[in-house]
N, C-alpha and C positions, 0 to 999 in steps of 0.2 A: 559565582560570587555575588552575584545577584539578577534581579527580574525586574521583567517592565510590565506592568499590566496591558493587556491587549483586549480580545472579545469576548465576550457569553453568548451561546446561543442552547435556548431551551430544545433541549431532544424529546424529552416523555416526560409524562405525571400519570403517577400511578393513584388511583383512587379507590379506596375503600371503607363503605358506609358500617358503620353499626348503633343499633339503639343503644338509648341511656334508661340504666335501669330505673333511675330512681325520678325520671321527670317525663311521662308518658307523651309522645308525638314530637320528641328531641332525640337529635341524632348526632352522632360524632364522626365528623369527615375527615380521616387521614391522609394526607395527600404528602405524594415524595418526590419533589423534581429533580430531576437528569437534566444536566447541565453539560455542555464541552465550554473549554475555555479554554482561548489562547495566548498567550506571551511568550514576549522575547525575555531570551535568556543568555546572558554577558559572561563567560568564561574568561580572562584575561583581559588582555586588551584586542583578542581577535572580533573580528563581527559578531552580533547577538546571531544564534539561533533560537528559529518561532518552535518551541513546544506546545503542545495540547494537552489535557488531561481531562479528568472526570471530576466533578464537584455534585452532591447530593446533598437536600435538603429538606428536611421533614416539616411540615405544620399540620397543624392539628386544630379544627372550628367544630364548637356547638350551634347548629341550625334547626330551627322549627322544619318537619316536615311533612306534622299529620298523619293520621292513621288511618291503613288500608290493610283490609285483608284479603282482597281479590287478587290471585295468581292471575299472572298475564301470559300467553304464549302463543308465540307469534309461528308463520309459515317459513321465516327464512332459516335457508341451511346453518347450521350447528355442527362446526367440524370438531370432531372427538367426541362428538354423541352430547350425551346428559352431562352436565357439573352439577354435582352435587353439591357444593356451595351455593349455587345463583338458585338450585333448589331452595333451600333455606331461608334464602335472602327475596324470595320472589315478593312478598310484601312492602320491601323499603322503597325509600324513594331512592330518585338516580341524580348521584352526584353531578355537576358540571363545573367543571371547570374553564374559566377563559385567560387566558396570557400574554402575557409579550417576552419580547425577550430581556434579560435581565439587562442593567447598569451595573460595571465591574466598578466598584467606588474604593477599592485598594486591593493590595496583595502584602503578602510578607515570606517569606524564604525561611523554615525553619529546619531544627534537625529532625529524624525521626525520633528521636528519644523525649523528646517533646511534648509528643503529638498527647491527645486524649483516649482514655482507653476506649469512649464511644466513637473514636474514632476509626478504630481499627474492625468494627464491627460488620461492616459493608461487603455482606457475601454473595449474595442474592442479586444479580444486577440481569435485567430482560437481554435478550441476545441480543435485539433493534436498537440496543444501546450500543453493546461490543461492538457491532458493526458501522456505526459512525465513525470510528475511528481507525486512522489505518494500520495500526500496529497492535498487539496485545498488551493491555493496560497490566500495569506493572504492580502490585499489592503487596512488595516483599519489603522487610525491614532494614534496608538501607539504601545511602543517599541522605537528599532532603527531600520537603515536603511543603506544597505549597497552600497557606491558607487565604483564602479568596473570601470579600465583602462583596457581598451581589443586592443591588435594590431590584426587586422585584415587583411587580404591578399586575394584580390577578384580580380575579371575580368568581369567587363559588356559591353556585348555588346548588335548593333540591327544586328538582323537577320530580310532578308525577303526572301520568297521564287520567286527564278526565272527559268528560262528553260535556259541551256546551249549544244549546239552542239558539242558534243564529239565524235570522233574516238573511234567505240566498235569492237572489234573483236570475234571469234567464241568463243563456250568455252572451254578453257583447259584442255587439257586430258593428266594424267600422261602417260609418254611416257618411262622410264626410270624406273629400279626396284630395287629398295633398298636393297643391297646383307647384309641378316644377317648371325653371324658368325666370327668367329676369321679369313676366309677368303679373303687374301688382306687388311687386314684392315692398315691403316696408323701408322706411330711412332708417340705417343703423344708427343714424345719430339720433333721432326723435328716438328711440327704443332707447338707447342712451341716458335720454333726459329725462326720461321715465322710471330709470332707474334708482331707488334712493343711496344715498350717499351714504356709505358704512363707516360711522363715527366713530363704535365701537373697535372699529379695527386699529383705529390711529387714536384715537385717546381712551385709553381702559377705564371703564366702569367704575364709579365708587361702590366700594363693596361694603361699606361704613353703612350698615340701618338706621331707623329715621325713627327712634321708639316716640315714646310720652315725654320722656325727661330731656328731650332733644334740643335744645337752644339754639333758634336760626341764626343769631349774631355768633355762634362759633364755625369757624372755617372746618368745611363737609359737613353741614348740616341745610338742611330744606327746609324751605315752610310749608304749611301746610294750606 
């Protein structure tokens, strides 16, 4: 009869690079996250049961990433031999992806008659997925179906691997010995006093800039 919203937690993103034809050293990163998410769910007036299910979601970034034509190949094991894809692809750069886990910011309870036809698309799901879960996810046309807002907070970039000339020096030998003991030891409160007082933490920052056209006699503004 109806749902509560409960958690998200990110399982996988899949990531896949390809060039753009028409703009040389530009790339298009597809990325698709696998999401579990759970909520209670109110049949009558007995107690909610917590359900889980699967939530997926596609985006898609144009990113600079330079051109290379140097094949890379490294000593470590490769189980299942050669791919013939990461063949073809040895020139791009390597996607990265960084995450957290989402904010559930609603739900809604609908029918399946409803639903979107890209919705019904979703064939292909990696097994490290299926197995988060402890039941077999259910894909058939009926029931209802629950549509999930998720704020998500990510960071993609390209990496490629280069050679850079750095200043190395010998390696460091403790030279100095850590006297343990109540011998000589410091006043916590002098270390204390020395401490500067964190302003920032209890009165937030004006975030207001200070340009040309700034006028000191209006309130949030500085002189110069």
């Amino acid at each position: 009869m109806s749902i509560k919203p409960g958690s998200a937690e990110l399982l996988h993103v899949y990531i896949d690079v390809e060039p753009v034809g028409f703009n040389r050293g530009f790339y298009t990163v597809d990325v698709r996250y696998f999401y579990r998410v759970t909520a209670d769910a109110f049949v009558g007036a007995a107690r909610p049961v917590e359900i889980s299910g699967l939530c997926v979601f596609d985006k898609r970034v144009i990113l600079f990433g330079s051109e290379g034509g140097a094949k890379t190949f490294s000593s470590q094991v490769c189980c299942g031999g050669l791919d013939e894809q990461e063949l073809r692809k040895s020139g791009l750069p390597s996607a990265v992806v960084e995450a957290v886990d989402p904010i559930v910011l609603s739900m809604k309870l609908v029918d399946v008659c409803e639903c979107r036809c890209c919705d019904c698309e979703l064939t292909e799901i990696p097994p490290c997925v299926c197995s988060c879960f402890g039941s077999d996810l259910n894909f058939g046309s009926e029931g209802k179906r629950v549509y999930v807002t998720l704020g998500q907070f990510s960071i993609i970039r390209l990496e490629r691997d280069t050679q850079l000339l750095m200043p190395v020096y010998d390696y460091c030998m403790p030279e100095k010995e850590c006297a343990c003991g109540s011998c000589g030891e410091e006043d916590p409160c002098e270390l204390f006093r020395q401490v500067k007082f964190p302003v920032n933490e209890f009165f937030p920052p004006n975030t207001m800039g200070c340009g040309e056209s700034c006028k000191p006699d209006l309130p949030g503004c500085c002189r110069k």
